[in-house]
FIBAGU-659925 format. One line per 3 residues: for each residue z, y, x of N, C-alpha, C, O. Coordinates in Angstrom, 2 decimals, decimal comma, padded with zeros to 5 digits. Atoms other than C-alpha are relative to their C-alpha. Layout:
BEGIN
Z/Y/X/Z/Y/X/Z/Y/X/Z/Y/X; ...
This chain:
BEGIN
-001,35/-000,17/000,50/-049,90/054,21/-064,05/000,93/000,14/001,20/000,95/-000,57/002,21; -000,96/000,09/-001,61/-047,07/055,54/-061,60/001,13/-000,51/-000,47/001,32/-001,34/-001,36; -001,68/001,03/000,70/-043,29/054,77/-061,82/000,54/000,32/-000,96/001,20/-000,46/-001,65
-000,82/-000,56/001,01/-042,18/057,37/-064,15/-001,15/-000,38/-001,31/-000,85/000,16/-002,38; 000,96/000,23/001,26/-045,01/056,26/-066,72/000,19/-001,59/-000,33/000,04/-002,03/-001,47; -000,06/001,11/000,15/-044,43/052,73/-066,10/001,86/-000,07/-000,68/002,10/-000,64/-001,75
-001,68/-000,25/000,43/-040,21/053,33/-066,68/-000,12/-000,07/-001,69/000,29/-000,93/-002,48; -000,39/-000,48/001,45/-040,91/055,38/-070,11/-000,90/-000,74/-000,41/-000,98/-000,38/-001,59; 000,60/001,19/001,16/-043,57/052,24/-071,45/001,17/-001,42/000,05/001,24/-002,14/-000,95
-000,81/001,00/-000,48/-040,87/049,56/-069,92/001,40/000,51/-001,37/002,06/-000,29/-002,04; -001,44/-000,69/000,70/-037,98/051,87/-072,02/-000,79/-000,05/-001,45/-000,03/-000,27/-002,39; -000,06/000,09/001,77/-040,04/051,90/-075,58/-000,19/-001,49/-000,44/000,28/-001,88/-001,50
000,35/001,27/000,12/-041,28/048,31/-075,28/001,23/-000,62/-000,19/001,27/-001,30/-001,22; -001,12/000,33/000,02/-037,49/047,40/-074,54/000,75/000,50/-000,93/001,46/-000,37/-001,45; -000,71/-000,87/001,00/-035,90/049,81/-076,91/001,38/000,31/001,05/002,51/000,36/000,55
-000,76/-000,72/-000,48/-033,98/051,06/-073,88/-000,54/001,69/000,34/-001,59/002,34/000,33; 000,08/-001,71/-000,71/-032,83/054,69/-072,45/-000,98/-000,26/001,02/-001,05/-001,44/001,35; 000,37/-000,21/-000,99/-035,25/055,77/-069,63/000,66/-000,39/001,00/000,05/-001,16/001,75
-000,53/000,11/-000,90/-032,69/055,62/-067,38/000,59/-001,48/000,44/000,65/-001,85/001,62; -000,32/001,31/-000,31/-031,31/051,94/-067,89/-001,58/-000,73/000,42/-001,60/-001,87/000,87; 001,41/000,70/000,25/-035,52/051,25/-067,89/-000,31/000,03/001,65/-000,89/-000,82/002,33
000,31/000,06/-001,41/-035,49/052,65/-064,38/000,71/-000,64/001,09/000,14/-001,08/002,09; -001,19/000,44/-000,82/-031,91/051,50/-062,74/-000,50/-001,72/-000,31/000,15/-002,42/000,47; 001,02/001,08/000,39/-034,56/047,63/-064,50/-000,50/-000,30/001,25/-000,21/-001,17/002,08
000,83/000,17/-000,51/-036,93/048,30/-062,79/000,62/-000,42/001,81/000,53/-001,47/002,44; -000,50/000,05/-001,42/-035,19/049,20/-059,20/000,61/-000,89/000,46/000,31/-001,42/001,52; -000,87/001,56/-000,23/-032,80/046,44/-059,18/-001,40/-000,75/000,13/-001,80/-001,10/001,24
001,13/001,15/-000,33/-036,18/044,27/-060,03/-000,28/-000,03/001,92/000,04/-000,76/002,86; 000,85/-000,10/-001,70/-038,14/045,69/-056,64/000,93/-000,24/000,77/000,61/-001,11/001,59; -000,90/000,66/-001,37/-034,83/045,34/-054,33/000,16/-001,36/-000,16/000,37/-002,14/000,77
-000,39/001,82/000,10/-034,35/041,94/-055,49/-001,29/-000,63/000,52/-001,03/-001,69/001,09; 001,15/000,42/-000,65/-037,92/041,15/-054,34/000,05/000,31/001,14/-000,25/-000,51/002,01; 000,54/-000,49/-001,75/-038,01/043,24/-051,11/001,17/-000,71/000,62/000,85/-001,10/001,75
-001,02/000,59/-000,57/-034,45/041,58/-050,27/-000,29/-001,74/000,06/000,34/-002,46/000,83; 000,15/001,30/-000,21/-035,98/038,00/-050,98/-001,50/-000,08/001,34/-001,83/-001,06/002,01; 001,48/-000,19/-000,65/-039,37/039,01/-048,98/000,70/-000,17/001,68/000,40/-000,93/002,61
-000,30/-000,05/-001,24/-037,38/039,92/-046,20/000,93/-001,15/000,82/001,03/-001,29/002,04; -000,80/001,61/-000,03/-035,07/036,48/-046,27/-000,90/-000,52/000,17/-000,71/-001,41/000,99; 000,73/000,56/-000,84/-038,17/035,46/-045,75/-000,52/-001,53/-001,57/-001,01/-002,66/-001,50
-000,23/001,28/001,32/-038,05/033,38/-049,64/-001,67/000,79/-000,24/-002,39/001,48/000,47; 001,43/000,44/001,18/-041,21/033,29/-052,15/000,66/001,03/-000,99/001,88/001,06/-000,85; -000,57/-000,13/000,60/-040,55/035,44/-054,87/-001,35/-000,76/-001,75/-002,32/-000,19/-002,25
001,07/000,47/000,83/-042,43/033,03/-057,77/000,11/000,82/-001,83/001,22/001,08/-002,30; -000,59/-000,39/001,48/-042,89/034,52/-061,79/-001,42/-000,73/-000,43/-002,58/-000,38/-000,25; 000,85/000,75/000,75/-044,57/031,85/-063,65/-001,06/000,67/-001,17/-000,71/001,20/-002,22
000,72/-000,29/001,25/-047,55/032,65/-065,65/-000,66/001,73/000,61/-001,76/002,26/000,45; 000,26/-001,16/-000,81/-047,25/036,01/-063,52/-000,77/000,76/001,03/-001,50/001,75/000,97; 000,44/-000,14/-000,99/-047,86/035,80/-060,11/001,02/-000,27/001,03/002,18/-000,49/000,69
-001,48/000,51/-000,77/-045,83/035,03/-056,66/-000,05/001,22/001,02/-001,17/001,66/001,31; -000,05/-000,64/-001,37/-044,82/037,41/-053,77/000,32/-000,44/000,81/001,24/-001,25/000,85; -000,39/001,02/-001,22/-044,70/036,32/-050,88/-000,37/000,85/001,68/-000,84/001,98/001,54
-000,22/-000,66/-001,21/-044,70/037,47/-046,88/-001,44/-001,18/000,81/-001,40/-002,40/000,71; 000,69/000,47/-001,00/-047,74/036,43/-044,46/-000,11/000,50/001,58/-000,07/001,71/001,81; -000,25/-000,32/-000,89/-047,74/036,37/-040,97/-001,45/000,32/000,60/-002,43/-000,42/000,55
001,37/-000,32/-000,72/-050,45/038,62/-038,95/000,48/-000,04/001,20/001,53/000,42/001,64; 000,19/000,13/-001,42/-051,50/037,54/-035,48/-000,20/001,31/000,68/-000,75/002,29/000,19; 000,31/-001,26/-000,74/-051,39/039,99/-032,60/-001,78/-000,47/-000,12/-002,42/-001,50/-000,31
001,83/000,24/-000,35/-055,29/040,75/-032,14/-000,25/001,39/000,64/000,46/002,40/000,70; 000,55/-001,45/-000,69/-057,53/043,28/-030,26/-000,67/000,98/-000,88/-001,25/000,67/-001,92; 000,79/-001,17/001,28/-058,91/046,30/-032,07/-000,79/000,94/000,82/-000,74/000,91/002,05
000,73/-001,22/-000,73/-061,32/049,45/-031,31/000,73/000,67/-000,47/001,33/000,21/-001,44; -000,53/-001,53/000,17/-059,79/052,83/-031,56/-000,84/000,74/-000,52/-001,79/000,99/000,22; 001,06/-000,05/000,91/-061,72/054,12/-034,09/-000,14/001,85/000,59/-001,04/002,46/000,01
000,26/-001,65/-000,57/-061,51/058,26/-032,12/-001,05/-000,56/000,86/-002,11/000,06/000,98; 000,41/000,04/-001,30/-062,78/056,42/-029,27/-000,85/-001,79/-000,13/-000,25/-002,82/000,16; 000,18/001,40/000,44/-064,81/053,27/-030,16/000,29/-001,21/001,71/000,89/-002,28/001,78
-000,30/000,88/-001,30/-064,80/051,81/-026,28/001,47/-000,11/000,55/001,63/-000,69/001,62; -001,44/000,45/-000,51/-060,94/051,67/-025,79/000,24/-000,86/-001,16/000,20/-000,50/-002,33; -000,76/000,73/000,43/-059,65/048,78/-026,88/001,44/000,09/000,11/002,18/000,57/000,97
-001,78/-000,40/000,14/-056,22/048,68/-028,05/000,61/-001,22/-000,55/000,09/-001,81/-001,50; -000,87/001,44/000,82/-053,67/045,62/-028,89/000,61/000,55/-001,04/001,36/001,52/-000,93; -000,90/000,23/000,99/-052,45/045,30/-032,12/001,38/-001,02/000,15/001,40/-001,88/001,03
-001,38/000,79/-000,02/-048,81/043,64/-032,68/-000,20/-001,09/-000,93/-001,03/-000,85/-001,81; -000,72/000,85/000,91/-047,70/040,52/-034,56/000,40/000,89/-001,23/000,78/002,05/-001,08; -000,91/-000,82/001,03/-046,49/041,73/-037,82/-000,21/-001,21/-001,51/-000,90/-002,23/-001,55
-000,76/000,24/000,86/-045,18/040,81/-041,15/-000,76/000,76/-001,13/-000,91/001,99/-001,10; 001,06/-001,31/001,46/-047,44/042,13/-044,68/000,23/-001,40/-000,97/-000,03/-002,60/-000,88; 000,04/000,51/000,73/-046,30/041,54/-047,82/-000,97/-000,29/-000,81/-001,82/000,56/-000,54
000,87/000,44/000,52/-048,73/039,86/-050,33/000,60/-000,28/-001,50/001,72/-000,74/-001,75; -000,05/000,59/001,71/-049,08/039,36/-054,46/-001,25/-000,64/-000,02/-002,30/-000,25/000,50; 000,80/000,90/000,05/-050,92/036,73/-055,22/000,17/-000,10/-001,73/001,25/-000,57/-002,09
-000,13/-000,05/000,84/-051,70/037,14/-059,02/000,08/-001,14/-000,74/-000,97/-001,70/-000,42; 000,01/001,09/000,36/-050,86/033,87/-061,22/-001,38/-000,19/-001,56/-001,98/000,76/-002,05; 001,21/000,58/000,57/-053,56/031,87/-063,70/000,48/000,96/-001,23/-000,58/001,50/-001,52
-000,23/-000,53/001,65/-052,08/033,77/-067,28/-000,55/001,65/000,17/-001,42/002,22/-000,48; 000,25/-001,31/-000,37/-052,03/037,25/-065,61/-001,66/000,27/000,30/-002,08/001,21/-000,38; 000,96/000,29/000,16/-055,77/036,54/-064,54/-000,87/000,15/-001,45/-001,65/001,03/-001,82
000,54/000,35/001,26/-056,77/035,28/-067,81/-000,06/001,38/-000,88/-001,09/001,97/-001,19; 000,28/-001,54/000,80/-055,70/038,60/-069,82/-000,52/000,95/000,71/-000,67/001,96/000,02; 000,41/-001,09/-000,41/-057,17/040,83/-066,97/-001,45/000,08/-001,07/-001,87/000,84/-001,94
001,64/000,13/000,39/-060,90/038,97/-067,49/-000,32/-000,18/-001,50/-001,35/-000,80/-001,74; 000,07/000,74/001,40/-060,56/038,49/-071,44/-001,68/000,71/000,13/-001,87/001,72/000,80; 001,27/-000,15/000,54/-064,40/038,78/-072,44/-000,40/-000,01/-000,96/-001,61/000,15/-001,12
């Protein structure tokens, strides 16, 4: 499912226009990427949480050239961590 398929199931489920389903949605994701980057949790019970982990610099191969090693940086990768309900209806059996 992409965005415009996810919008127009978000807009009949809601019994909104497309367009309020998408201006939903977008507000949702900035309100996450603006708490991600504050550096907050973003938790949805029953859901799942987002959240920010920190990667260590480390050494790598250069995958053109396997014998040059190359440093990787420090960096910043966001993460979803799916919650116990969301789970539950993936695996129903």
């Amino acid at each position: 499912m992409n965005k415009s398929e996810l919008v127009a199931n978000m807009a009949e489920k809601a019994g909104l226009t497309k367009k309020d389903a998408e201006a939903a949605l977008n507000s949702f994701m900035k309100s996450v990427e603006e708490a991600l980057v504050q550096g907050d949790k973003v938790q949805l019970v029953g859901f799942g949480t987002f959240d920010v982990r920190e990667r260590k610099a480390r050494q790598g191969r250069n995958p053109r050239n396997p014998e040059q090693i190359i440093d990787i940086p420090a960096s910043k990768a966001p993460v979803f961590k799916a919650g116990k309900a969301l789970k539950d209806v993936v695996n129903v059996k």
